[in-house]
N, CA, C and O atoms as a Maestro MAE file, in Angstrom:
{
 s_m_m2io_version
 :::
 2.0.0
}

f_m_ct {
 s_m_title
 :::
 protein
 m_atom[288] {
  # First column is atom index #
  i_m_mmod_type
  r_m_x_coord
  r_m_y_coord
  r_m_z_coord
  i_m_residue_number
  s_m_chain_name
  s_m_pdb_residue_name
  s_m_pdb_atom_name
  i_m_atomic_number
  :::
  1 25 0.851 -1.178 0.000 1 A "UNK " " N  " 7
  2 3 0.000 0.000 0.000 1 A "UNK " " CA " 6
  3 2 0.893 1.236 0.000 1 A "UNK " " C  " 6
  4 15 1.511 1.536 1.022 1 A "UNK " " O  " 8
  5 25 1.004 2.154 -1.411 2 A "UNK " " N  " 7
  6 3 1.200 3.145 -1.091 2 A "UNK " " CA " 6
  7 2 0.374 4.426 -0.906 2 A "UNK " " C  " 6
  8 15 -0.354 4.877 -1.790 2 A "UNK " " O  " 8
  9 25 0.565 5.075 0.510 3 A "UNK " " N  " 7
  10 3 -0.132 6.364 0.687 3 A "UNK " " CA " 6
  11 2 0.694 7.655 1.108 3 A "UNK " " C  " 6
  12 15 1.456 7.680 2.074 3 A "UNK " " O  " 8
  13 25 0.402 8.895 0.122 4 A "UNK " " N  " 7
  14 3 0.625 9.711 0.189 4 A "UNK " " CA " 6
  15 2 0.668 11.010 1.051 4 A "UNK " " C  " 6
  16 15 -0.492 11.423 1.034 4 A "UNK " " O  " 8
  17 25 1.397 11.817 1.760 5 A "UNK " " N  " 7
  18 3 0.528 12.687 2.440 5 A "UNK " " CA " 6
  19 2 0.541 13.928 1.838 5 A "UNK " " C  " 6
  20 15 1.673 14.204 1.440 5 A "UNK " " O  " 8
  21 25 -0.344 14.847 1.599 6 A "UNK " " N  " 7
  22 3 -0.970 15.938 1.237 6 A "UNK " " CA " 6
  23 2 -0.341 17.030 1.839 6 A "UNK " " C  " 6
  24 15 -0.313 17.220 3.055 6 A "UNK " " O  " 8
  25 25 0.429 18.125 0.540 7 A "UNK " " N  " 7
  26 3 0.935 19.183 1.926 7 A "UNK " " CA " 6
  27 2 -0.344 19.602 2.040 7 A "UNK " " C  " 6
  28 15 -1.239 19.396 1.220 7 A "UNK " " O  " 8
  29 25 -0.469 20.482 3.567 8 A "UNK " " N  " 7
  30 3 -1.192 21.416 4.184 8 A "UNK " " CA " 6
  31 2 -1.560 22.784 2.824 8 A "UNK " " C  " 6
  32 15 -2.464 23.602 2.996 8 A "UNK " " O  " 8
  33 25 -1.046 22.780 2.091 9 A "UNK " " N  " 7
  34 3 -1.464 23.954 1.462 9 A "UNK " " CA " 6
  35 2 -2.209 23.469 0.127 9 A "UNK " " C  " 6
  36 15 -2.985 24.141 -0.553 9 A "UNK " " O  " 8
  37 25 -1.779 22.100 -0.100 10 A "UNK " " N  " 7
  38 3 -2.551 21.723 -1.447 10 A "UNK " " CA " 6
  39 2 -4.241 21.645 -0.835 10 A "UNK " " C  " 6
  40 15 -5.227 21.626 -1.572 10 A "UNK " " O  " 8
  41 25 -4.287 21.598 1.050 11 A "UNK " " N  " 7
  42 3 -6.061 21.241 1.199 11 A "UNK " " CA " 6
  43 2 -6.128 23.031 1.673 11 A "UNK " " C  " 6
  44 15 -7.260 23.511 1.616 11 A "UNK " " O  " 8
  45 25 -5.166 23.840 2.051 12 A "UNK " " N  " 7
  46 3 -6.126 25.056 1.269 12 A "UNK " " CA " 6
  47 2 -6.595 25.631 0.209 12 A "UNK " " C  " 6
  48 15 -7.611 26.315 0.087 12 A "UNK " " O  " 8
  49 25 -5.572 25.231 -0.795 13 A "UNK " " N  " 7
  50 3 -5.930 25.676 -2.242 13 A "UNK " " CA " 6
  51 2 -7.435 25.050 -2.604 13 A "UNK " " C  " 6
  52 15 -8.256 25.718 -3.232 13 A "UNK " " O  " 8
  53 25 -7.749 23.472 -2.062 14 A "UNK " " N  " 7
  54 3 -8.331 23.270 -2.276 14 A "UNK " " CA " 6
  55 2 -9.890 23.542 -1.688 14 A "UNK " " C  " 6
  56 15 -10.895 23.297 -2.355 14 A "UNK " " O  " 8
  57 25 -9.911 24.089 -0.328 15 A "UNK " " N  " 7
  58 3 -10.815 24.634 0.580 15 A "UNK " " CA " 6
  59 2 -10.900 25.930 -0.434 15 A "UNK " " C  " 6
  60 15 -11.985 26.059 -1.000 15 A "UNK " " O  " 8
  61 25 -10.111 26.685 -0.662 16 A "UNK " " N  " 7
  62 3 -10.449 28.017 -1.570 16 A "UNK " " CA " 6
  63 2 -10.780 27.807 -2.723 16 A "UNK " " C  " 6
  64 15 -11.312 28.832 -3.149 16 A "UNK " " O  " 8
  65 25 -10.751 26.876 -3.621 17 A "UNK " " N  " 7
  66 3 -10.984 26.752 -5.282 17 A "UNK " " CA " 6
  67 2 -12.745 26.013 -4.761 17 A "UNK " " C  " 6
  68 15 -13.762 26.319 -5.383 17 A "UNK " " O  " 8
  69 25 -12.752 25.340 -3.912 18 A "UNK " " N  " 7
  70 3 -14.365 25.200 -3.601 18 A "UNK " " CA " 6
  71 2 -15.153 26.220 -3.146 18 A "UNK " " C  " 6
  72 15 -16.355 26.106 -3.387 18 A "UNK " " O  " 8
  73 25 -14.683 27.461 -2.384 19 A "UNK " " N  " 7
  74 3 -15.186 28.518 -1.989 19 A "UNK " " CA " 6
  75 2 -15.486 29.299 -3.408 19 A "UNK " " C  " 6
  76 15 -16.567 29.806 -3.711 19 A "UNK " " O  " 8
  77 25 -14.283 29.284 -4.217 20 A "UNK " " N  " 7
  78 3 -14.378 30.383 -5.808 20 A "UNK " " CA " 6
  79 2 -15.850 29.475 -6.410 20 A "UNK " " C  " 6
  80 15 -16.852 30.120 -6.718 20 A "UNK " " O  " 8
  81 25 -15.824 27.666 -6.546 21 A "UNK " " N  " 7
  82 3 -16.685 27.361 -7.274 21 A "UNK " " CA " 6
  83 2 -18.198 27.749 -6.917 21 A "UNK " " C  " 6
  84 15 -19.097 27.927 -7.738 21 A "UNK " " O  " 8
  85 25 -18.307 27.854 -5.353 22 A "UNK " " N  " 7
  86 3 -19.540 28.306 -4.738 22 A "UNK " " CA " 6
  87 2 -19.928 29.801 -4.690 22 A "UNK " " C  " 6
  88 15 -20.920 30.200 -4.079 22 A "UNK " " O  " 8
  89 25 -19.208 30.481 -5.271 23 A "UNK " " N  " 7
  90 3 -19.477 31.766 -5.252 23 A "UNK " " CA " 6
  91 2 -19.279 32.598 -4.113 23 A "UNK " " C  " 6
  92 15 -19.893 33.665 -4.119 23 A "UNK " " O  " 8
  93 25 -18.525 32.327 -3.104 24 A "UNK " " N  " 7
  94 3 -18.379 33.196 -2.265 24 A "UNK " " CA " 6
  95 2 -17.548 33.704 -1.876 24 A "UNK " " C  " 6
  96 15 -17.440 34.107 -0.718 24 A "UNK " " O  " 8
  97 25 -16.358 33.862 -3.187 25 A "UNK " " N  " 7
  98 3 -15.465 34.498 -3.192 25 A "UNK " " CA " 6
  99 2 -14.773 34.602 -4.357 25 A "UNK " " C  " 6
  100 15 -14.271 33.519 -4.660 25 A "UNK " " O  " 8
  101 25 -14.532 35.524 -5.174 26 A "UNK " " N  " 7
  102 3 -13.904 35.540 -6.478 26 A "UNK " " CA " 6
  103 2 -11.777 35.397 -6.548 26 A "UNK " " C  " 6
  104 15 -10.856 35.554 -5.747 26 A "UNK " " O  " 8
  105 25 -11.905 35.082 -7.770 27 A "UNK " " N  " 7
  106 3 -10.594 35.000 -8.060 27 A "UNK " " CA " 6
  107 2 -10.141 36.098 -7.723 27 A "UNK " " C  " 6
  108 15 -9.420 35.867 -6.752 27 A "UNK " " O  " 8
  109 25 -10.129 37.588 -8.034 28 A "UNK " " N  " 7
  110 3 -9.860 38.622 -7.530 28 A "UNK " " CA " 6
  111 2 -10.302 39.425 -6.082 28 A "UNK " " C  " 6
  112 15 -10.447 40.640 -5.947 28 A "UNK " " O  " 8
  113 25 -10.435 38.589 -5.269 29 A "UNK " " N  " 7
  114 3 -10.248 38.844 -4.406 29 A "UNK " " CA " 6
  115 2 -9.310 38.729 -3.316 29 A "UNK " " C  " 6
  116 15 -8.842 37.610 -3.111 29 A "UNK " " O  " 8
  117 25 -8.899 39.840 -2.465 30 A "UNK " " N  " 7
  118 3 -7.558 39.619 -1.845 30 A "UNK " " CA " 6
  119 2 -7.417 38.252 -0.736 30 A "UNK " " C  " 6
  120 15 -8.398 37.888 -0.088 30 A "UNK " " O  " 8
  121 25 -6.388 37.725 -0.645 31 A "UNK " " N  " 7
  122 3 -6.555 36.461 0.137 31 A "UNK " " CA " 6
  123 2 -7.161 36.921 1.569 31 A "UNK " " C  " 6
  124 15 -8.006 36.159 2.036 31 A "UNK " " O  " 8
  125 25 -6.906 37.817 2.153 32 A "UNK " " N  " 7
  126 3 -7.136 38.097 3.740 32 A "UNK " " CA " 6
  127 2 -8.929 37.578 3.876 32 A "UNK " " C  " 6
  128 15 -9.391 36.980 4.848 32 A "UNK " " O  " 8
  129 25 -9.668 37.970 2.708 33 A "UNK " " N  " 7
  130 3 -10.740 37.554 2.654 33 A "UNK " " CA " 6
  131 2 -11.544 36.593 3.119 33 A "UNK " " C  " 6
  132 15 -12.565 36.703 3.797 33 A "UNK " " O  " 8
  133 25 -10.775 35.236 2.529 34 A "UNK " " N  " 7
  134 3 -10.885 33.836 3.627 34 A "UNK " " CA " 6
  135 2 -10.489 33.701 5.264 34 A "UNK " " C  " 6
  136 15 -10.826 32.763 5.987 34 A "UNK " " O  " 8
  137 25 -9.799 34.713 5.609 35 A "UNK " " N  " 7
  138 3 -9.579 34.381 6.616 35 A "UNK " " CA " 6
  139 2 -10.962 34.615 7.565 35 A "UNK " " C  " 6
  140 15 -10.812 34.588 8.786 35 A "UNK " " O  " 8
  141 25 -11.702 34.742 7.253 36 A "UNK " " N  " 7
  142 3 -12.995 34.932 7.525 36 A "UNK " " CA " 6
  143 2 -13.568 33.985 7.976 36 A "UNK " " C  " 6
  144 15 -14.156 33.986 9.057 36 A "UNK " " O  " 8
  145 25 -13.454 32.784 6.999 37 A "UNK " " N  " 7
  146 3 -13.676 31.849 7.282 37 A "UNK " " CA " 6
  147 2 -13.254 30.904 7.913 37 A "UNK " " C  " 6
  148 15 -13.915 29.890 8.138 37 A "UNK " " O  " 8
  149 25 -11.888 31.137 8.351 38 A "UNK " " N  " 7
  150 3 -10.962 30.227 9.233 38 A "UNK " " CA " 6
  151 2 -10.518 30.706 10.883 38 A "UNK " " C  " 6
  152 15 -9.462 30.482 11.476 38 A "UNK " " O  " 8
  153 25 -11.575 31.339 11.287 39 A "UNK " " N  " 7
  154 3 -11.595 32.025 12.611 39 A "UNK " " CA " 6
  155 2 -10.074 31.914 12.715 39 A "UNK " " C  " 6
  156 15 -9.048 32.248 12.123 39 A "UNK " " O  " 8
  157 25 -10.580 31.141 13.996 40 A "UNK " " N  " 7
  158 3 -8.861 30.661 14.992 40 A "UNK " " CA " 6
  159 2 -7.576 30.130 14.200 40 A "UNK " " C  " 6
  160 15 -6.396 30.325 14.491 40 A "UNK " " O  " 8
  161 25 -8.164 29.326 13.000 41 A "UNK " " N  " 7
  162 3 -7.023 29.119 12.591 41 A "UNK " " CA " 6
  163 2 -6.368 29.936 11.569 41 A "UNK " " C  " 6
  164 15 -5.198 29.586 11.420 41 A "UNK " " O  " 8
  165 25 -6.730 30.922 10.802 42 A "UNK " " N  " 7
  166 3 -6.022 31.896 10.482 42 A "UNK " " CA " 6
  167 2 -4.774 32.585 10.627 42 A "UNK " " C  " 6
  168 15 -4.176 33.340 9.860 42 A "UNK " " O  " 8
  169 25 -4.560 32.243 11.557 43 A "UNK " " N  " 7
  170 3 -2.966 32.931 12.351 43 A "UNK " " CA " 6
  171 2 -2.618 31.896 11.240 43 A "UNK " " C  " 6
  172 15 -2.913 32.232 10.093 43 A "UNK " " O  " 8
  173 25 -1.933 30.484 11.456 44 A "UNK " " N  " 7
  174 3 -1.930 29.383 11.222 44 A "UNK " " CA " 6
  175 2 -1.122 29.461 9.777 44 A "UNK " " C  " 6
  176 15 0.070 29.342 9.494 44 A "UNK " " O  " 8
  177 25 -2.543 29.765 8.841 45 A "UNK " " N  " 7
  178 3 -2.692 29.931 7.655 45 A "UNK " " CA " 6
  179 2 -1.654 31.235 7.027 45 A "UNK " " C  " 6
  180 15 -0.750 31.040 6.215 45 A "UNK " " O  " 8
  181 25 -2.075 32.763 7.690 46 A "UNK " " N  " 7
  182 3 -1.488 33.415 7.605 46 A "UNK " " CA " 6
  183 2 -0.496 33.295 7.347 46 A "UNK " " C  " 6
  184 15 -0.073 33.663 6.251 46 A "UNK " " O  " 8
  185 25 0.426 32.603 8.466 47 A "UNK " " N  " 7
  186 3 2.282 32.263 8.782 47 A "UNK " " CA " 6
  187 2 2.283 31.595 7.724 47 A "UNK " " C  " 6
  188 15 3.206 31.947 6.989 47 A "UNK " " O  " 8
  189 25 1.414 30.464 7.147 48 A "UNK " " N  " 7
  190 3 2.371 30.013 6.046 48 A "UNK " " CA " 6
  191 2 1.995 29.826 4.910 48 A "UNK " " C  " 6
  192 15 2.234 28.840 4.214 48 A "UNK " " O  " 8
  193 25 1.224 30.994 4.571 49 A "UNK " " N  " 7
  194 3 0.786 31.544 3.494 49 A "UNK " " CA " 6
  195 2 2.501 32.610 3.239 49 A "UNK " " C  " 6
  196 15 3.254 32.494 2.272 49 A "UNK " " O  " 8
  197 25 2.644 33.346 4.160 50 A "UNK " " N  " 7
  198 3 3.601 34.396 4.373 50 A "UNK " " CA " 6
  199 2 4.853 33.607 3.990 50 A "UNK " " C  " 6
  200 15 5.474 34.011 3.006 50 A "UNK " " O  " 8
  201 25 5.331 32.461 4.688 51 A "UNK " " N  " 7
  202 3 6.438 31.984 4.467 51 A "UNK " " CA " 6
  203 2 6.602 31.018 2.729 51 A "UNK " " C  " 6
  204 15 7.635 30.487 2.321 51 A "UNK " " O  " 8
  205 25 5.425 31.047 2.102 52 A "UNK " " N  " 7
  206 3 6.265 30.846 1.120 52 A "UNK " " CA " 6
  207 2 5.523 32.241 -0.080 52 A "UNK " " C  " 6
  208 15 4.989 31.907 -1.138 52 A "UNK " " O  " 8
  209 25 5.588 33.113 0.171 53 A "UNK " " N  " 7
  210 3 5.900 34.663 -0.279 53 A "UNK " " CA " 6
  211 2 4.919 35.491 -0.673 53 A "UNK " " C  " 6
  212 15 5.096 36.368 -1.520 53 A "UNK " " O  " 8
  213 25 3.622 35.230 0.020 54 A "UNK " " N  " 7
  214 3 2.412 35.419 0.325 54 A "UNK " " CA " 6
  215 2 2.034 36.292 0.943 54 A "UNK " " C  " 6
  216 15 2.356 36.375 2.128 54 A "UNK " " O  " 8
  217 25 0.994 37.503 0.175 55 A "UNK " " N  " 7
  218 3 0.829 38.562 1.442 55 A "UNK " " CA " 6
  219 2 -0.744 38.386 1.266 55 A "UNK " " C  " 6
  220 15 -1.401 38.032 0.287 55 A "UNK " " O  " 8
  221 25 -1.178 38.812 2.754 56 A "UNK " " N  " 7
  222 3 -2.668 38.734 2.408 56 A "UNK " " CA " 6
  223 2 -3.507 40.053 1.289 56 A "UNK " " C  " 6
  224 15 -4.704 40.337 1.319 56 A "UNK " " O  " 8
  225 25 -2.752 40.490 0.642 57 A "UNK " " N  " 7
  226 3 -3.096 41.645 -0.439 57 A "UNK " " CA " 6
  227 2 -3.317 41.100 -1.525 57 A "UNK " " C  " 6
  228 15 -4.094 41.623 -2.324 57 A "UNK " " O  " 8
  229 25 -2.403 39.409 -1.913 58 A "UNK " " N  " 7
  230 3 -2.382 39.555 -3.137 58 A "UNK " " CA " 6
  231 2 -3.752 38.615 -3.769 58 A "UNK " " C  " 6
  232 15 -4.371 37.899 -2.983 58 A "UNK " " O  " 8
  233 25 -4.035 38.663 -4.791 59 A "UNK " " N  " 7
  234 3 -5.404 38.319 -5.324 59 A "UNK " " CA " 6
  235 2 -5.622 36.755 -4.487 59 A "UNK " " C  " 6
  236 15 -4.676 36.626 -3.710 59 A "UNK " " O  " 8
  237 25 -6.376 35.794 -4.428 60 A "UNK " " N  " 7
  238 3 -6.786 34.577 -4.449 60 A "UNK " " CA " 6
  239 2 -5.896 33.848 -5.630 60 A "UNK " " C  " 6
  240 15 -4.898 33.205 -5.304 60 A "UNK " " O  " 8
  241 25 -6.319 33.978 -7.132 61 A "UNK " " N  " 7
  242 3 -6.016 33.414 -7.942 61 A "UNK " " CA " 6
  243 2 -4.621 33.172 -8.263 61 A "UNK " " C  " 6
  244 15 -4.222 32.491 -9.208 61 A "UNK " " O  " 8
  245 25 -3.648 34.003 -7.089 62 A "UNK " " N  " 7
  246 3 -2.266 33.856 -7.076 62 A "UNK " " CA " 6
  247 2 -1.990 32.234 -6.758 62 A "UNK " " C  " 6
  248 15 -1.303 31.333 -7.238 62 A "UNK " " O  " 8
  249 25 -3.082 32.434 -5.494 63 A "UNK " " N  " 7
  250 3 -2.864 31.074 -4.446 63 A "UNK " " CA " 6
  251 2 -3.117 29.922 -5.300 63 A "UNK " " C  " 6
  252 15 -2.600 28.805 -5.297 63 A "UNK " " O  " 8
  253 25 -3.846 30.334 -5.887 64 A "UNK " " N  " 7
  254 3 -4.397 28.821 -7.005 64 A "UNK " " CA " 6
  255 2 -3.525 28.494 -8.328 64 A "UNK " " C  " 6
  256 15 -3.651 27.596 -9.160 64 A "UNK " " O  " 8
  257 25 -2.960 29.139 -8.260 65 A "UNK " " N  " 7
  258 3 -2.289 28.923 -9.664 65 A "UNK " " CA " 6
  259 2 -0.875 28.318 -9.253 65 A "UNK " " C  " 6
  260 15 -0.123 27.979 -10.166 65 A "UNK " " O  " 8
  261 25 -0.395 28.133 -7.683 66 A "UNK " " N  " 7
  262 3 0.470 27.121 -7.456 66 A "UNK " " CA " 6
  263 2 0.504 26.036 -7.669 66 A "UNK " " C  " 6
  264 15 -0.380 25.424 -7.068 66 A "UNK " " O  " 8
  265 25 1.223 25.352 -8.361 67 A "UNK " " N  " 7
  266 3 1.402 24.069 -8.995 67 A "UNK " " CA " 6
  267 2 1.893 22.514 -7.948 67 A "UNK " " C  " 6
  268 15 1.462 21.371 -7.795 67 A "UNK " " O  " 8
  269 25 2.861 23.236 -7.503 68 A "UNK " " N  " 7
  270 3 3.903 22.675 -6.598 68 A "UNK " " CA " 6
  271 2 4.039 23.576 -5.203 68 A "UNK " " C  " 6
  272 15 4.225 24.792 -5.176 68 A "UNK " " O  " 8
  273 25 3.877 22.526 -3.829 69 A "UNK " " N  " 7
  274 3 4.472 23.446 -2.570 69 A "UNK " " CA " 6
  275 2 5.165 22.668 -2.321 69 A "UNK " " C  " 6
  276 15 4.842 21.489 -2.177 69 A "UNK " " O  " 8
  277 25 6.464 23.185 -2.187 70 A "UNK " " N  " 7
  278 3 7.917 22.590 -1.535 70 A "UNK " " CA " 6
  279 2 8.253 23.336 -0.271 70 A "UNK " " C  " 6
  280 15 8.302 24.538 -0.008 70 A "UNK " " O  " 8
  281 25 8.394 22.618 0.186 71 A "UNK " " N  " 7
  282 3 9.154 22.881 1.932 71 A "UNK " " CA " 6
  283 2 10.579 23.511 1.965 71 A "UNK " " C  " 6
  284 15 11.357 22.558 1.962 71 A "UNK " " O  " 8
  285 25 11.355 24.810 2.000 72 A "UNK " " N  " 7
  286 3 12.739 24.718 1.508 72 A "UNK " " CA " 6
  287 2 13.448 24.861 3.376 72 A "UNK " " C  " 6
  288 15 14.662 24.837 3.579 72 A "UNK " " O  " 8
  :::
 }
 m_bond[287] {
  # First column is bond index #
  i_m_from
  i_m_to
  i_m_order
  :::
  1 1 2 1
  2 2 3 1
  3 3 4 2
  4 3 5 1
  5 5 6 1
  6 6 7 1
  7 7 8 2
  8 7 9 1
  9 9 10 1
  10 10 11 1
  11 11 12 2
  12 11 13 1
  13 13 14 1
  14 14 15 1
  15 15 16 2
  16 15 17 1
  17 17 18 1
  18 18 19 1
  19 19 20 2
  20 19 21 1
  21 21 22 1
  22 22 23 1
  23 23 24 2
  24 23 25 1
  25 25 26 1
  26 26 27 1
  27 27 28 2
  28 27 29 1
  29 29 30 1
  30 30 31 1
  31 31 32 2
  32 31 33 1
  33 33 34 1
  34 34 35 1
  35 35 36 2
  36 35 37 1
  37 37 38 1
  38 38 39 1
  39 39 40 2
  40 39 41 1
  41 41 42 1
  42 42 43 1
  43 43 44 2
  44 43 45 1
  45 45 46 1
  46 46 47 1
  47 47 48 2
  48 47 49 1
  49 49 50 1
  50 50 51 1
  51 51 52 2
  52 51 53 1
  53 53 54 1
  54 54 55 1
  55 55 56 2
  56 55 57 1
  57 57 58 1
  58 58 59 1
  59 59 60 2
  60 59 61 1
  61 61 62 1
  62 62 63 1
  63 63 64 2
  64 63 65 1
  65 65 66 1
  66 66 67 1
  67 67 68 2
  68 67 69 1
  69 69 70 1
  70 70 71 1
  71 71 72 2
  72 71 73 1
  73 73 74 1
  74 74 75 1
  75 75 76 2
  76 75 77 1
  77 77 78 1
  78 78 79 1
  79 79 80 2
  80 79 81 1
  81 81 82 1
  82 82 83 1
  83 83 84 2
  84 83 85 1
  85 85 86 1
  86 86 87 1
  87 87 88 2
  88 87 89 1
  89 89 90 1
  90 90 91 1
  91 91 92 2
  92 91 93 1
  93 93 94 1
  94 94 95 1
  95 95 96 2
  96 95 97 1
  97 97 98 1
  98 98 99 1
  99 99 100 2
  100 99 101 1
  101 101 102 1
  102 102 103 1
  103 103 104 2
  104 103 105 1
  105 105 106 1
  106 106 107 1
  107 107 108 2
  108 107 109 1
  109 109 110 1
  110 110 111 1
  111 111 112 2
  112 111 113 1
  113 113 114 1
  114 114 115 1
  115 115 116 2
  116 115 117 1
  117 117 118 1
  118 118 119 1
  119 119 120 2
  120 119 121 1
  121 121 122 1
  122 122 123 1
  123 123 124 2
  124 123 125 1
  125 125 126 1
  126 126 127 1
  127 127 128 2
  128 127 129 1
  129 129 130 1
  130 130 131 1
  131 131 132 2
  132 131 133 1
  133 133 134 1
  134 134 135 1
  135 135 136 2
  136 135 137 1
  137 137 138 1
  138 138 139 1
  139 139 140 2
  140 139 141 1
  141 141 142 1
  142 142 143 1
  143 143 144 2
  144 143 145 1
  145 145 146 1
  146 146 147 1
  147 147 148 2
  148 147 149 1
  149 149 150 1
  150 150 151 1
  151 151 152 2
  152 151 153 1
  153 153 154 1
  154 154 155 1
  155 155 156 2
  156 155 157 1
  157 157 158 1
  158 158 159 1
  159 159 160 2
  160 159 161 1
  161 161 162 1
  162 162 163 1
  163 163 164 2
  164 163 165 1
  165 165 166 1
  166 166 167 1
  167 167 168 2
  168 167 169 1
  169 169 170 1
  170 170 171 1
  171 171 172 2
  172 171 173 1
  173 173 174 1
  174 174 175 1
  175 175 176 2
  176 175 177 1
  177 177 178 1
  178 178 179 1
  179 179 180 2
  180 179 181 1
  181 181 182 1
  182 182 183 1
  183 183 184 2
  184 183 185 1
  185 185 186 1
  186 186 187 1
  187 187 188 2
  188 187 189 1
  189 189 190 1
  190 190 191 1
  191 191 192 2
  192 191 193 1
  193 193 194 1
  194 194 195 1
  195 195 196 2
  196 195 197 1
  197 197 198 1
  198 198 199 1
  199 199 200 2
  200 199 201 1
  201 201 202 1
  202 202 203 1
  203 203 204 2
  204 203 205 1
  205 205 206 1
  206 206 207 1
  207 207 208 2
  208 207 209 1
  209 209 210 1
  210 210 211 1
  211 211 212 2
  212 211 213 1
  213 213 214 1
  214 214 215 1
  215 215 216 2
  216 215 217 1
  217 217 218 1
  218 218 219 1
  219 219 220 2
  220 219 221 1
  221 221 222 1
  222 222 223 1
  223 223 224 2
  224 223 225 1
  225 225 226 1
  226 226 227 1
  227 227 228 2
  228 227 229 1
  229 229 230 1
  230 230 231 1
  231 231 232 2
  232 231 233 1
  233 233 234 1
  234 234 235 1
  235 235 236 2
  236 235 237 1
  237 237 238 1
  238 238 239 1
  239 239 240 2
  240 239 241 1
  241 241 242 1
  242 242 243 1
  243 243 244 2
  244 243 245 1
  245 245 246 1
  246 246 247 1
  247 247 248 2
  248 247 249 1
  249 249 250 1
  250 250 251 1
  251 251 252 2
  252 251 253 1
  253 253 254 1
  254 254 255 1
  255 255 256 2
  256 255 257 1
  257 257 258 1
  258 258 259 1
  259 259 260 2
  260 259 261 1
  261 261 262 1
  262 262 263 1
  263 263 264 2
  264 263 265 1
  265 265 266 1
  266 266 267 1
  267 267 268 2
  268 267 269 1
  269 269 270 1
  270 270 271 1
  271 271 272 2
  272 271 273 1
  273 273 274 1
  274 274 275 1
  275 275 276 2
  276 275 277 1
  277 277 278 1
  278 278 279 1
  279 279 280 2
  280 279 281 1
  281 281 282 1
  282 282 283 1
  283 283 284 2
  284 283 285 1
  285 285 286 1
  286 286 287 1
  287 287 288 2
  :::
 }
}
């Protein structure tokens, strides 16, 4: 059995590309936006949104258009 583990950011991209499909939040919208939705854990998110070169200014559709998250 091989199983994989999922970085942490491929299940936000994916928590946010289900939020864009539901309409309650557009591609152009700034990321800080979701944090709305992630009460407490936001800090969380924030930090490592930030650490790989992420500000909460820049659109959503930045976040989604990552292909690859590598750990450096």
């Amino acid at each position: 059995m091989n199983s994989q583990v999922i970085h942490p950011m491929v299940k936000l991209q994916r928590k946010v590309s289900s939020l864009l499909a539901s309409n309650l939040v557009k591609p152009t919208d700034k990321i800080w936006k979701i944090a709305f939705l992630y009460g407490d854990d936001w800090d969380y998110w924030k930090t490592e949104l930030e650490d790989f070169g992420f500000s909460t200014h820049d659109p959503i559709k930045e976040l989604l258009m990552v292909e690859s998250w590598v750990d450096d």
